[in-house]
Backbone as CSV, one residue per row, in Angstrom:
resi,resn,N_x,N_y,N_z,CA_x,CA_y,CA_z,C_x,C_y,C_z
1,UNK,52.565,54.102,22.585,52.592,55.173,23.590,53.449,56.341,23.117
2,UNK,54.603,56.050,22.199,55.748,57.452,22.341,55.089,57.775,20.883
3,UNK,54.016,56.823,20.434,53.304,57.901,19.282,52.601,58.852,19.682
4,UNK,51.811,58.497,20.920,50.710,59.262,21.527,51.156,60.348,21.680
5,UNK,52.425,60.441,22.604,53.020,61.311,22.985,53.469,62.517,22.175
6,UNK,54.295,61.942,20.966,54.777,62.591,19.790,53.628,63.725,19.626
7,UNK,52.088,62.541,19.069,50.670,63.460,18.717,50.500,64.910,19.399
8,UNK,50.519,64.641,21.089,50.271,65.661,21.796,51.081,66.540,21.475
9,UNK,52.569,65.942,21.792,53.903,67.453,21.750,52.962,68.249,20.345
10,UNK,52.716,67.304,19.865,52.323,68.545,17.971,51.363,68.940,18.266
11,UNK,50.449,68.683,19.145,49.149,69.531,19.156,49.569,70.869,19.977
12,UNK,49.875,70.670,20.907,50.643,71.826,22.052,51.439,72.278,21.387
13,UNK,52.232,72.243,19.818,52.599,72.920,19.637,52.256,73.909,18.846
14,UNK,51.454,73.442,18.029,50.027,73.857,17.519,49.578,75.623,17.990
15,UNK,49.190,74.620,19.148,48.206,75.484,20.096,49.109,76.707,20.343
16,UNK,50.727,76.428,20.929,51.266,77.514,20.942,52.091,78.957,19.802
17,UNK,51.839,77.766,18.670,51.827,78.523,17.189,50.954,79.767,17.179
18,UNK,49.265,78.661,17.201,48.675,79.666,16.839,48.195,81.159,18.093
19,UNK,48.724,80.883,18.629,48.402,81.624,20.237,49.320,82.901,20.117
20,UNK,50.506,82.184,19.350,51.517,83.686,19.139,51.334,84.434,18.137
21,UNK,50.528,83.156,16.718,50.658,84.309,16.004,49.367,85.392,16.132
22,UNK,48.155,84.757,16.875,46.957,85.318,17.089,47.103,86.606,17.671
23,UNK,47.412,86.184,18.862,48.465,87.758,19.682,49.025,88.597,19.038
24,UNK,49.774,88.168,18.358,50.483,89.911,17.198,49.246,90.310,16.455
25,UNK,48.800,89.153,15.564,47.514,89.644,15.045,46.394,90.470,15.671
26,UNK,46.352,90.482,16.623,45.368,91.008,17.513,45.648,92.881,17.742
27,UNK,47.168,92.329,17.957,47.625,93.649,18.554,48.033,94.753,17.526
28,UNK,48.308,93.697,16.232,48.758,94.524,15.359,47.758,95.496,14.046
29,UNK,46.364,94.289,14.102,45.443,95.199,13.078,44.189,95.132,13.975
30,UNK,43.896,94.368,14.885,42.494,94.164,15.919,42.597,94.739,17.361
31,UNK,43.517,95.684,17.238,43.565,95.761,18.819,42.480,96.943,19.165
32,UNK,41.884,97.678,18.505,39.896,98.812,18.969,39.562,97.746,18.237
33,UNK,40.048,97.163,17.119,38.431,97.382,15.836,37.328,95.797,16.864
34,UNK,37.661,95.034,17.718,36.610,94.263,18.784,35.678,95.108,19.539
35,UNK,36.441,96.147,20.302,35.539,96.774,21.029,34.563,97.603,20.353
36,UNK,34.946,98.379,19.111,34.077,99.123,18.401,32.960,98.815,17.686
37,UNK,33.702,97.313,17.547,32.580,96.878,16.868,31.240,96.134,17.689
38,UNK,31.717,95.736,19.085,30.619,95.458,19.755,30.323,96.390,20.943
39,UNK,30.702,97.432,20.629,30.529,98.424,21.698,28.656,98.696,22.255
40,UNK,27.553,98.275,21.596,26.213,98.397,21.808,25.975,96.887,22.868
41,UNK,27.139,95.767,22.738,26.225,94.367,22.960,26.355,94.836,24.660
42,UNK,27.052,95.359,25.291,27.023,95.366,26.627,26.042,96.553,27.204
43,UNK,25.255,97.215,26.677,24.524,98.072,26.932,23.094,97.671,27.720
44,UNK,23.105,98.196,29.087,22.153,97.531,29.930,21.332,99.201,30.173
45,UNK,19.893,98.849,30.742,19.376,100.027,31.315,19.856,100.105,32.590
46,UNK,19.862,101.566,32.927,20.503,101.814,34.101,19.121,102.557,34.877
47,UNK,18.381,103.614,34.651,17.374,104.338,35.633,16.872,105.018,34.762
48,UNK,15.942,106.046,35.214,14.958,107.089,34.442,15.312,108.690,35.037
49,UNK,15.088,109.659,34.063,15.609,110.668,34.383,14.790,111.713,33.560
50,UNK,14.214,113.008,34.008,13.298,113.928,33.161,13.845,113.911,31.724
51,UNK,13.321,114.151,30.707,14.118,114.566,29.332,13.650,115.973,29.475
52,UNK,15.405,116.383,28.926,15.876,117.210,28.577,16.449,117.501,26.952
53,UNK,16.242,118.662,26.884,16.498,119.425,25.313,17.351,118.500,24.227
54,UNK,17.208,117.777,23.686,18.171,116.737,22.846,18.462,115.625,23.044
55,UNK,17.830,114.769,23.641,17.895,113.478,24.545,17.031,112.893,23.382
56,UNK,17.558,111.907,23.372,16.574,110.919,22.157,15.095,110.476,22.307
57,UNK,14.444,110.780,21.094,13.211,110.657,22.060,13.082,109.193,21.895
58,UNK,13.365,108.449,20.983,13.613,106.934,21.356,13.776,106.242,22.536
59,UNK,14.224,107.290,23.184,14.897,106.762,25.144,13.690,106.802,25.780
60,UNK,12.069,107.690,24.949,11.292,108.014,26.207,10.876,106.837,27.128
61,UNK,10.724,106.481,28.317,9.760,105.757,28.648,8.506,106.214,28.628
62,UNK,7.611,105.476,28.273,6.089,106.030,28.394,5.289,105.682,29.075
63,UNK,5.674,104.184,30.277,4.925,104.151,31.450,5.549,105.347,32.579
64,UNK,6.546,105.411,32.606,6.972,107.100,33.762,6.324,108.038,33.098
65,UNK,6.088,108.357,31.689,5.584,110.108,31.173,4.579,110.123,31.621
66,UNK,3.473,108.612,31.846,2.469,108.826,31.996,2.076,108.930,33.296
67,UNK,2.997,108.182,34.469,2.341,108.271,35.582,2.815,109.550,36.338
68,UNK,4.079,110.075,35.956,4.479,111.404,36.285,4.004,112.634,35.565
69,UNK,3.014,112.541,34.822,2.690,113.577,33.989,3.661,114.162,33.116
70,UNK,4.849,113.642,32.872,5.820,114.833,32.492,7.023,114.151,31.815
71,UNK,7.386,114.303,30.907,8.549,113.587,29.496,9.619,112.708,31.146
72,UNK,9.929,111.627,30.563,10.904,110.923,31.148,11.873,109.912,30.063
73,UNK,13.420,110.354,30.327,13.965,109.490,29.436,14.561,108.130,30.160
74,UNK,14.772,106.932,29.434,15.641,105.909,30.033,17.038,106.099,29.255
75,UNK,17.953,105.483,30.414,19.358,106.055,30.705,20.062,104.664,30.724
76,UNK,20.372,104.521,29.849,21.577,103.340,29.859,22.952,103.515,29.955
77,UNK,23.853,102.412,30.056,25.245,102.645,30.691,25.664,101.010,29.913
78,UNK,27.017,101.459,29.678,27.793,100.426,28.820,28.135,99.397,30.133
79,UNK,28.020,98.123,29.773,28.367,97.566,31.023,29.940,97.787,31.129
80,UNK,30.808,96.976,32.425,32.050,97.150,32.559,32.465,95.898,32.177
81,UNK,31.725,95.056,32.075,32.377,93.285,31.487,31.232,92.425,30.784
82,UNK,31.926,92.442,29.044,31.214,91.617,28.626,31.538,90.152,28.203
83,UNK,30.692,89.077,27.882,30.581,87.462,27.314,30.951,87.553,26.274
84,UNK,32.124,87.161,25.931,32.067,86.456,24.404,31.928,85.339,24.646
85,UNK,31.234,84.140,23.706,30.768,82.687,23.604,31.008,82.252,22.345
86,UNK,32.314,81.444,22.364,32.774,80.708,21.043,32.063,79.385,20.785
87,UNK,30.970,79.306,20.104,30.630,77.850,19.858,30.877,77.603,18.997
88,UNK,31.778,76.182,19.041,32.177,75.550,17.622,32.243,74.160,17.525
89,UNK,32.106,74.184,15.996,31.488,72.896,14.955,32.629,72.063,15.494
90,UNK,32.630,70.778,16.389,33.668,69.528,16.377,33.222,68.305,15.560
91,UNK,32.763,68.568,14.709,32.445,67.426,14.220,33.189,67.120,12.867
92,UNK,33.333,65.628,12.167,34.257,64.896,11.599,34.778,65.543,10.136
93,UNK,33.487,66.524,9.563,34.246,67.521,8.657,35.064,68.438,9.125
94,UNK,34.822,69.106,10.253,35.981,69.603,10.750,37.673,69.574,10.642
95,UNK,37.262,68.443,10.085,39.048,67.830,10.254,40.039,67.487,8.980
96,UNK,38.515,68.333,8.104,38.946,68.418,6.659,40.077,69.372,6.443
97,UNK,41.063,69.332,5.291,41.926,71.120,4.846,42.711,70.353,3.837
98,UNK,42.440,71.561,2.838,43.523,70.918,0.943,44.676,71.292,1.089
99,UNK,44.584,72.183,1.624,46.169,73.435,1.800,46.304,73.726,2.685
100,UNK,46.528,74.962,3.426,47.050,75.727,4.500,46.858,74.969,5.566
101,UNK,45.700,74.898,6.206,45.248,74.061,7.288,43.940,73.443,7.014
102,UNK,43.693,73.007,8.054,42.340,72.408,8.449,41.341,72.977,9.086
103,UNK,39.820,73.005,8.566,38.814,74.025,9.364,38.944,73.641,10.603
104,UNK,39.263,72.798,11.553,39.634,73.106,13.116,40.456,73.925,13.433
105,UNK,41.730,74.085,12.484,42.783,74.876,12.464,42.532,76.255,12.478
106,UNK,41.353,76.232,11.056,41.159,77.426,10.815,40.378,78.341,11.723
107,UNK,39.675,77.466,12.390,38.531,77.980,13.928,39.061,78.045,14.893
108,UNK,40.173,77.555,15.132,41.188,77.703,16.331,41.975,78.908,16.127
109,UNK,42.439,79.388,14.986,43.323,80.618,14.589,42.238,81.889,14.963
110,UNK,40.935,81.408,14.042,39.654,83.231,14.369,39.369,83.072,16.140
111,UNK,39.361,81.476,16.874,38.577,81.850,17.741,39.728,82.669,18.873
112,UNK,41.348,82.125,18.620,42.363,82.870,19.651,42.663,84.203,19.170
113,UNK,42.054,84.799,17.785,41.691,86.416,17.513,40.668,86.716,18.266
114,UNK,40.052,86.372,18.141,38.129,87.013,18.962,39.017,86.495,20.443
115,UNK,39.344,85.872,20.822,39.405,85.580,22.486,40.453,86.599,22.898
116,UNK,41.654,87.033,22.400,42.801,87.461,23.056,42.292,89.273,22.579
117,UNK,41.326,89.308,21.875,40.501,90.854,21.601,39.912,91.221,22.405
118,UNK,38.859,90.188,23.246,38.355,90.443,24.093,38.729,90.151,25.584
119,UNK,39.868,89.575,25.495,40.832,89.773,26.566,40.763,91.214,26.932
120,UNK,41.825,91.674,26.341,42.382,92.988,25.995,41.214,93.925,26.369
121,UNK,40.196,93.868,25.918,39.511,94.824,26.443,38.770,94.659,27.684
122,UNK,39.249,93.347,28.404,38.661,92.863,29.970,37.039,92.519,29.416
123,UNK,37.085,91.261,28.465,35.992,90.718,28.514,36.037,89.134,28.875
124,UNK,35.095,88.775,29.088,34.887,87.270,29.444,35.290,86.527,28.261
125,UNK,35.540,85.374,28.324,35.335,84.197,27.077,34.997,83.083,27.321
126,UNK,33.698,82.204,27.072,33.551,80.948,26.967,33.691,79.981,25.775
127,UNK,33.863,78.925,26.038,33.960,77.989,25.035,32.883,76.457,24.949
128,UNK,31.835,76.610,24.095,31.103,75.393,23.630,31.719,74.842,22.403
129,UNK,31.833,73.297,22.693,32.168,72.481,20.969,31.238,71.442,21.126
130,UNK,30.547,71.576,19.729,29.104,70.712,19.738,29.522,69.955,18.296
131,UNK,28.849,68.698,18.609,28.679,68.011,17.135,27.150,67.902,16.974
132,UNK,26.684,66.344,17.436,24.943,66.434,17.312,24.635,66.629,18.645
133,UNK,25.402,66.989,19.466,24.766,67.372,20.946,26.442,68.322,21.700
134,UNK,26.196,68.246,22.398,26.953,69.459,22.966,27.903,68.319,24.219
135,UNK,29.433,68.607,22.976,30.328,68.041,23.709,31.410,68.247,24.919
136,UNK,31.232,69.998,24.717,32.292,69.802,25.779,31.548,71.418,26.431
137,UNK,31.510,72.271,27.680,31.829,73.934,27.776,32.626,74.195,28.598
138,UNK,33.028,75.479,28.527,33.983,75.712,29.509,33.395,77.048,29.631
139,UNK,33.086,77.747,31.088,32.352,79.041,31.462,33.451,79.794,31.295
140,UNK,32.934,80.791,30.704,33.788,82.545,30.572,34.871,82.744,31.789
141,UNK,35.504,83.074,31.332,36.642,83.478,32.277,37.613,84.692,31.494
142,UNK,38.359,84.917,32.097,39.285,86.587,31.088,40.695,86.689,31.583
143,UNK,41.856,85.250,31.527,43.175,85.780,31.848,43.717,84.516,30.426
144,UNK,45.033,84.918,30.411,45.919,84.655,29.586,45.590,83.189,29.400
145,UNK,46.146,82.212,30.655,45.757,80.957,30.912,44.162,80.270,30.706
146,UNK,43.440,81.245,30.230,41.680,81.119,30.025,42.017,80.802,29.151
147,UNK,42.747,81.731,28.034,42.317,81.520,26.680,43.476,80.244,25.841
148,UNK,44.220,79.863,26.776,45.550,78.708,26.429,44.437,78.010,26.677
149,UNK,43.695,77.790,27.677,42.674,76.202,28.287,41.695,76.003,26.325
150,UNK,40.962,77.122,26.171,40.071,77.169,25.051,40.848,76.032,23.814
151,UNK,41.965,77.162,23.456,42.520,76.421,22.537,42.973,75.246,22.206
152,UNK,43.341,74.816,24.014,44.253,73.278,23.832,42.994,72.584,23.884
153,UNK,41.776,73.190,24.274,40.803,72.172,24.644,39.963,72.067,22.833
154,UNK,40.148,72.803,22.325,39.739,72.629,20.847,40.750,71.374,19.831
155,UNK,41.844,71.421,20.281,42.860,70.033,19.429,42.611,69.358,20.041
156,UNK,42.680,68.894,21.913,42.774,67.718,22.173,41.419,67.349,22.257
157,UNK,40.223,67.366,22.543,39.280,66.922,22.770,38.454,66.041,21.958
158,UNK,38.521,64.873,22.189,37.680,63.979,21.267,36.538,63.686,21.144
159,UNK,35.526,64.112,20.102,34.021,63.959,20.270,33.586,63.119,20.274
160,UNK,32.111,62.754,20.727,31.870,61.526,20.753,31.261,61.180,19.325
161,UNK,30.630,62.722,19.247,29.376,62.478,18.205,30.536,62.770,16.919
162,UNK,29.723,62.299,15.762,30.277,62.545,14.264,29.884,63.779,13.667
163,UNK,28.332,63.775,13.539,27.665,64.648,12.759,27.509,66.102,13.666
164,UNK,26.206,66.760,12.534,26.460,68.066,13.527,24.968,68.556,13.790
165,UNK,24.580,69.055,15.070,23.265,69.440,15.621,23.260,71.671,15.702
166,UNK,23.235,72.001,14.838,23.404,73.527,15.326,22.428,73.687,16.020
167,UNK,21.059,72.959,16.568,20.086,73.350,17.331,20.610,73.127,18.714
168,UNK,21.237,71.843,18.947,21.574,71.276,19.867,22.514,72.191,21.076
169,UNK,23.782,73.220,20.194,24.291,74.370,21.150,23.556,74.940,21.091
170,UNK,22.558,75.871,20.292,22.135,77.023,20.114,21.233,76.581,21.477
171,UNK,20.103,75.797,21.541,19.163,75.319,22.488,20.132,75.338,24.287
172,UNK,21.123,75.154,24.467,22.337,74.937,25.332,22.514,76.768,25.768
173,UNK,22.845,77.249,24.959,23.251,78.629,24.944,21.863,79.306,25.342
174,UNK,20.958,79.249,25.034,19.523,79.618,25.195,19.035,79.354,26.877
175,UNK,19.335,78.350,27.072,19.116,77.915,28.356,20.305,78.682,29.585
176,UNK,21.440,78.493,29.294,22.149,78.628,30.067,22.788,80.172,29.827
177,UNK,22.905,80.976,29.192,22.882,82.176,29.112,21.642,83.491,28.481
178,UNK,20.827,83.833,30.252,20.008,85.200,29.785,20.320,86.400,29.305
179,UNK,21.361,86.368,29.946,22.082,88.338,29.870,22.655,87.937,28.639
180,UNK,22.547,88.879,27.889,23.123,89.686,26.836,25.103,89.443,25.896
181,UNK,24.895,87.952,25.015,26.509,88.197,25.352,26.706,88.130,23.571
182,UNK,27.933,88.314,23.157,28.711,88.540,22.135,29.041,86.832,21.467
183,UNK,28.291,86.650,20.739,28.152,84.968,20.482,28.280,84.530,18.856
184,UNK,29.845,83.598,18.985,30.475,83.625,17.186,30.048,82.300,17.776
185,UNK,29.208,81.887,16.194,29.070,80.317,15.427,29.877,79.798,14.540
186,UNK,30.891,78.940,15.083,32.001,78.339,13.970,31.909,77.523,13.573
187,UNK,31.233,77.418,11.839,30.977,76.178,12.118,30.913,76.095,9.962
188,UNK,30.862,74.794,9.870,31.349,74.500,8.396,29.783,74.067,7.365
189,UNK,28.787,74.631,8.120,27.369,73.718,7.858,26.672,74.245,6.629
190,UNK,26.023,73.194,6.159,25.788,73.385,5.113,23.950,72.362,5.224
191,UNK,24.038,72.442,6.113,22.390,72.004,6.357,21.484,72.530,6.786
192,UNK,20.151,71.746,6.917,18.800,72.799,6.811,18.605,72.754,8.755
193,UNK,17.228,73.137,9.073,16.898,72.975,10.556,17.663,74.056,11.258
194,UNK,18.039,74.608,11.128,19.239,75.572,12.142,18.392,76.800,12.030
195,UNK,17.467,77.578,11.221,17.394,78.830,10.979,16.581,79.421,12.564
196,UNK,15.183,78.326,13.156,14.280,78.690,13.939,15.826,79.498,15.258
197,UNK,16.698,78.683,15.671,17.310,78.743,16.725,18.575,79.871,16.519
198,UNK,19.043,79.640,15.611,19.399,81.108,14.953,18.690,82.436,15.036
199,UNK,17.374,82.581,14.732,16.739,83.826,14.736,16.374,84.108,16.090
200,UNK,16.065,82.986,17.234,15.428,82.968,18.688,16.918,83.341,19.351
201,UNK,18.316,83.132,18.919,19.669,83.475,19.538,19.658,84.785,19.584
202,UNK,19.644,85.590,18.557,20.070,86.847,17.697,19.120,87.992,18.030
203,UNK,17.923,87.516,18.865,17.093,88.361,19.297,17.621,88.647,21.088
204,UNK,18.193,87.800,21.599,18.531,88.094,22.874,20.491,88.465,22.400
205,UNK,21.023,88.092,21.683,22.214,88.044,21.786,23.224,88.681,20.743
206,UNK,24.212,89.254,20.575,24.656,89.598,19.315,25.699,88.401,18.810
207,UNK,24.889,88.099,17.835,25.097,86.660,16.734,25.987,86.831,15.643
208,UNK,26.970,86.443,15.526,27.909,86.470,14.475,27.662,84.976,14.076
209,UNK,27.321,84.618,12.747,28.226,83.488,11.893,29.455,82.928,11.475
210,UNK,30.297,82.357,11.394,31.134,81.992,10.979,31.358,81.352,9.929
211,UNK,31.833,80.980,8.915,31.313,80.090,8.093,32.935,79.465,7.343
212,UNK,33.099,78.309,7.527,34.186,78.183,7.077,33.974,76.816,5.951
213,UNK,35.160,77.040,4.734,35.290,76.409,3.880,36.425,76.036,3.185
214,UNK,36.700,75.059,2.471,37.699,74.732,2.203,37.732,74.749,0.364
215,UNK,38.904,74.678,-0.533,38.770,74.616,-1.961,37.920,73.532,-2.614
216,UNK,38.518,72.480,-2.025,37.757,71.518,-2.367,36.401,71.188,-2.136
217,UNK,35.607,71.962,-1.363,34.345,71.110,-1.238,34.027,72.344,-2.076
218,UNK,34.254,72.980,-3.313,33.697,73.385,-4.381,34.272,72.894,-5.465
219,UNK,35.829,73.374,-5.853,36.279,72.786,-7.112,37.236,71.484,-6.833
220,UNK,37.120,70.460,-7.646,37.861,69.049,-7.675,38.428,68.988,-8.277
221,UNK,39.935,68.457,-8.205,41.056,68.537,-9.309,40.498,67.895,-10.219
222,UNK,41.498,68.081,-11.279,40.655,67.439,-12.663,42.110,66.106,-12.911
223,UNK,40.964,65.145,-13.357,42.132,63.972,-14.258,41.709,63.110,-13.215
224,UNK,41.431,61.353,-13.450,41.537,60.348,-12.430,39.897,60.445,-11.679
225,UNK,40.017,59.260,-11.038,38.429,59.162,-9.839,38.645,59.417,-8.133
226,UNK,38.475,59.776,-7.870,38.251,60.085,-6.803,36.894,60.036,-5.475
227,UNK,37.535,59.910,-4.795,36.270,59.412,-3.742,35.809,60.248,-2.891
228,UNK,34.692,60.771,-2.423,33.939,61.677,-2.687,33.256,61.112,-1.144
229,UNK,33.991,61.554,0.486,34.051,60.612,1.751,32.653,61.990,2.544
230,UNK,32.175,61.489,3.250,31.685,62.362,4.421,32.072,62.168,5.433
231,UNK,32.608,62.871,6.160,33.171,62.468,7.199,32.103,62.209,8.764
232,UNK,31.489,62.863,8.315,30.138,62.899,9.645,29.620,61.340,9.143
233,UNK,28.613,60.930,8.310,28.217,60.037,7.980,29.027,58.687,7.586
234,UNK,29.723,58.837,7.121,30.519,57.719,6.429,30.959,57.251,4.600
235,UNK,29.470,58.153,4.475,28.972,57.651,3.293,29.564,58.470,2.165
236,UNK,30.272,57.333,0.927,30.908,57.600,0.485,30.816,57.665,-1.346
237,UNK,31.494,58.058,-2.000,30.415,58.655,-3.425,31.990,58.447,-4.673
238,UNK,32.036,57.640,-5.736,33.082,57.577,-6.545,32.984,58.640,-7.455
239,UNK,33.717,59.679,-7.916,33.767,60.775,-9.270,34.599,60.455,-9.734
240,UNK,34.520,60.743,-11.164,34.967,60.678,-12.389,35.639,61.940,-12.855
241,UNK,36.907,62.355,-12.406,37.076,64.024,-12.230,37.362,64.143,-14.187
242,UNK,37.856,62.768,-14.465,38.321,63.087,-16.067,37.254,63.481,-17.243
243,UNK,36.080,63.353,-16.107,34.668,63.480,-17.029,34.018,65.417,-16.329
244,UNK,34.804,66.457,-17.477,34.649,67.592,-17.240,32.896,67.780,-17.187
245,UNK,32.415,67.224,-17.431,31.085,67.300,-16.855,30.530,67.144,-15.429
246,UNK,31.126,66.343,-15.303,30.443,65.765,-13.984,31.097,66.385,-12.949
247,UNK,32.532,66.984,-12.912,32.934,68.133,-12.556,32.523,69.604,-12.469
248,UNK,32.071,69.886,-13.210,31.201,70.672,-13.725,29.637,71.190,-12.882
249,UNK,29.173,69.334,-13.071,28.023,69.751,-12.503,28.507,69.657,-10.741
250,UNK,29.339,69.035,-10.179,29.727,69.249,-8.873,29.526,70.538,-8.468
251,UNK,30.160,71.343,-9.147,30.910,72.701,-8.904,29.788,73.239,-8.650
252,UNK,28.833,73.388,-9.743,27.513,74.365,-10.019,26.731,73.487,-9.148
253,UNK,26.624,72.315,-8.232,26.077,72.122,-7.489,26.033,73.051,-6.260
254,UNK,27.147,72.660,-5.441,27.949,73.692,-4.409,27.710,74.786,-4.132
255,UNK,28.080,75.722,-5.095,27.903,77.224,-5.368,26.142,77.505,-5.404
256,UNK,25.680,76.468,-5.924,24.423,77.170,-5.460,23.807,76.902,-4.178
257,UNK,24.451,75.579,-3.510,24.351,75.673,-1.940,24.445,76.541,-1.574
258,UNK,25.771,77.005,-2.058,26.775,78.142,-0.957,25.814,79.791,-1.246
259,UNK,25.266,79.357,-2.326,24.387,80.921,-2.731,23.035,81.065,-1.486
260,UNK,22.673,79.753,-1.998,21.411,79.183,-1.190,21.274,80.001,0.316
261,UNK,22.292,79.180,1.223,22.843,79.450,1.935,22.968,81.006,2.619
262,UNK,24.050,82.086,1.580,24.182,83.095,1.869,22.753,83.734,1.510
263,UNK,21.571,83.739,0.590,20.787,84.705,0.480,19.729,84.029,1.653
264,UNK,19.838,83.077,2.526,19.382,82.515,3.503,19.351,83.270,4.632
265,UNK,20.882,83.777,4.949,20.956,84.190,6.121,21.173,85.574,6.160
266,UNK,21.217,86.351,4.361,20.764,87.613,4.835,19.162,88.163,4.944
267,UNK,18.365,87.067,4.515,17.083,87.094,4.969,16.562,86.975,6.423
268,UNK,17.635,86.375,7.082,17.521,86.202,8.685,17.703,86.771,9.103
269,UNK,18.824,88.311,8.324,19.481,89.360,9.093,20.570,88.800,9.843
270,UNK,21.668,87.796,9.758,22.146,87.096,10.273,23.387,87.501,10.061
271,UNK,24.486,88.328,10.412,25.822,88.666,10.043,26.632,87.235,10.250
272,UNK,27.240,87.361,9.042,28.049,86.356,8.691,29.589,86.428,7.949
273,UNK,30.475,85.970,8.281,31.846,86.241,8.074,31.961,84.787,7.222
274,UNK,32.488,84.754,6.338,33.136,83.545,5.344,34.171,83.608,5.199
275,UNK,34.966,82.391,5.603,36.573,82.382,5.846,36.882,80.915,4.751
276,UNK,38.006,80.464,4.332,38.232,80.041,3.257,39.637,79.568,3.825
277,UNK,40.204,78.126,4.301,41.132,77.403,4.925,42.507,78.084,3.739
278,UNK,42.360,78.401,2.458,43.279,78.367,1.136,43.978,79.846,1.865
279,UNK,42.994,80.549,2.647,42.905,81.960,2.670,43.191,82.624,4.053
280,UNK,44.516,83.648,4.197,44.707,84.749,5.387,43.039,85.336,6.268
281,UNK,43.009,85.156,7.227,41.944,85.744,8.135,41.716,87.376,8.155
282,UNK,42.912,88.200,8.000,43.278,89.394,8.126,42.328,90.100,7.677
283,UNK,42.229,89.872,6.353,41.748,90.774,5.412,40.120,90.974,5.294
284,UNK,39.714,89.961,5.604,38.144,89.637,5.757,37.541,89.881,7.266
285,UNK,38.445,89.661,8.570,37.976,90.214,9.745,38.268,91.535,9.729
286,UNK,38.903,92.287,9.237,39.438,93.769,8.917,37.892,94.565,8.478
287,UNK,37.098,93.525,7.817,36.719,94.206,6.720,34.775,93.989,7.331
288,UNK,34.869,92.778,8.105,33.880,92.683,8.827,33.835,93.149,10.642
289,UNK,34.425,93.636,10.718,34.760,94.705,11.646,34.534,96.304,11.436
290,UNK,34.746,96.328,9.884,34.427,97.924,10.010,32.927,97.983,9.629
291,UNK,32.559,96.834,9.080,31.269,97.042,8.928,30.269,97.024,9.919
292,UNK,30.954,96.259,10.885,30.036,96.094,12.365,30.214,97.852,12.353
293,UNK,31.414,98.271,12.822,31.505,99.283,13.541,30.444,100.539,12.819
294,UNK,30.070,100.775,11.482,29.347,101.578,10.841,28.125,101.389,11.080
295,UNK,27.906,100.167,10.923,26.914,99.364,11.480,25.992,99.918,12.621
296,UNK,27.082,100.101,13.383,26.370,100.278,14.932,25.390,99.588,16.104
């Protein structure tokens, strides 16, 4: 029992680590570059109105030009409150990390950046954690204590499932949210089946990827054997790290996943952020932020 206990105090403390340092972070290099960069996802139609001299003609409607005889533009308006929807990977790789932390760690640090951003600018936040089915949600909400619930509910929560279903939230999210929301995938995957529900998300929703990784599931120390575990499955694989070959071919395995992979999902049109457990968040959300924002 006073182990149990011990466990928790460290997770809560965890949670309140990363909560403070997320917060400066937020405030200190992210505090526009959230809103700017999703400044289009809350954009609803509002009414119709004659066009006038410089009005886009993109805006026309063309069932009003036609039944009014006469140019009509549609008129949209930024909403006043938008969804962000954190869905993330709980499953048993998750709980992998060589160095710094662990990709739960590391998804718990981006998701209390994206949550306390869109705080700040009075947006919603929900939280899905899925393995092969969808383990836990918690509906959008937007105060301080919202985004403490997210986080503690990302350490303590124990999944049932091992492996991982990306159809399984995406299909969840599909169902249960129509309107229009701001939706990061955190998740460490490296498998096939995901693309159909991905492209059917990204058409109603603005879809960010996430993609997180660790050193090791590319390069393996060298010298000695090593065991080679899945954590979703079980199933487990002996290497020979002293045999620079077989090292070798590991490596150049991987990387062409990981290539695979990336020329995958810019074929989907799929914006995607790659974060690296060895590696600061700063510099890479900095950098995929201004690109949203150019973006438009």
């Amino acid at each position: 029992m006073a182990h149990a206990v011990d466990n928790m105090q460290e997770l809560l403390r965890t949670v309140r680590r990363i909560e403070v340092r997320s917060k400066r972070l937020v405030e200190e290099f992210f505090s526009g570059e959230y809103h700017s960069s999703f400044k289009g996802s809350g954009i609803e139609f509002s009414n119709v109105r004659e066009y006038a001299w410089g009005d886009d003609v993109r805006n026309i409607d063309w069932n009003t030009t036609a039944r009014k005889n006469d140019l009509y533009v549609k008129v949209f308006r930024e909403e006043r409150e938008r969804t962000l929807l954190l869905v993330v990977d709980g499953s048993g790789s998750m709980l992998f990390g060589s160095r710094r932390r662990t990709k739960r760690e590391l998804a718990a640090e981006v998701c209390a950046v994206l949550a306390f951003s869109a705080m700040m600018n009075n947006d919603k936040v929900g939280l899905l954690i899925f393995t092969d089915r969808v383990e836990t949600y918690i509906p959008p909400g937007k105060d301080r204590s919202h985004v403490h619930l997210i986080l503690e509910t990302m350490f303590t929560l124990q999944p049932q499932g091992r492996t991982t279903s990306v159809d399984a939230a995406l299909s969840f999210i599909r169902r249960l949210h129509k309107r229009k929301a701001i939706v990061f995938l955190v998740t460490d995957l490296v498998d096939e089946g995901y693309e159909k529900g991905m492209q059917v998300l990204a058409v109603r929703h603005d879809f960010v990827l996430v993609h997180l990784a660790d050193p090791l599931d590319t390069e393996l120390p060298r010298g000695g054997l090593i065991e080679l575990a899945d954590a979703e499955t079980g199933e487990s694989l002996l290497l020979d790290c002293s045999n620079a070959r077989s090292v070798e071919r590991y490596r150049d395995y991987r990387y062409r996943q990981r290539s695979e992979l990336e020329q995958k999902l810019r074929r989907m049109k799929i914006d995607t952020v790659f974060l690296e457990t060895s590696r600061s968040i700063i510099g890479t959300l900095n950098r995929f932020f201004r690109y949203r924002e150019t973006k438009g």
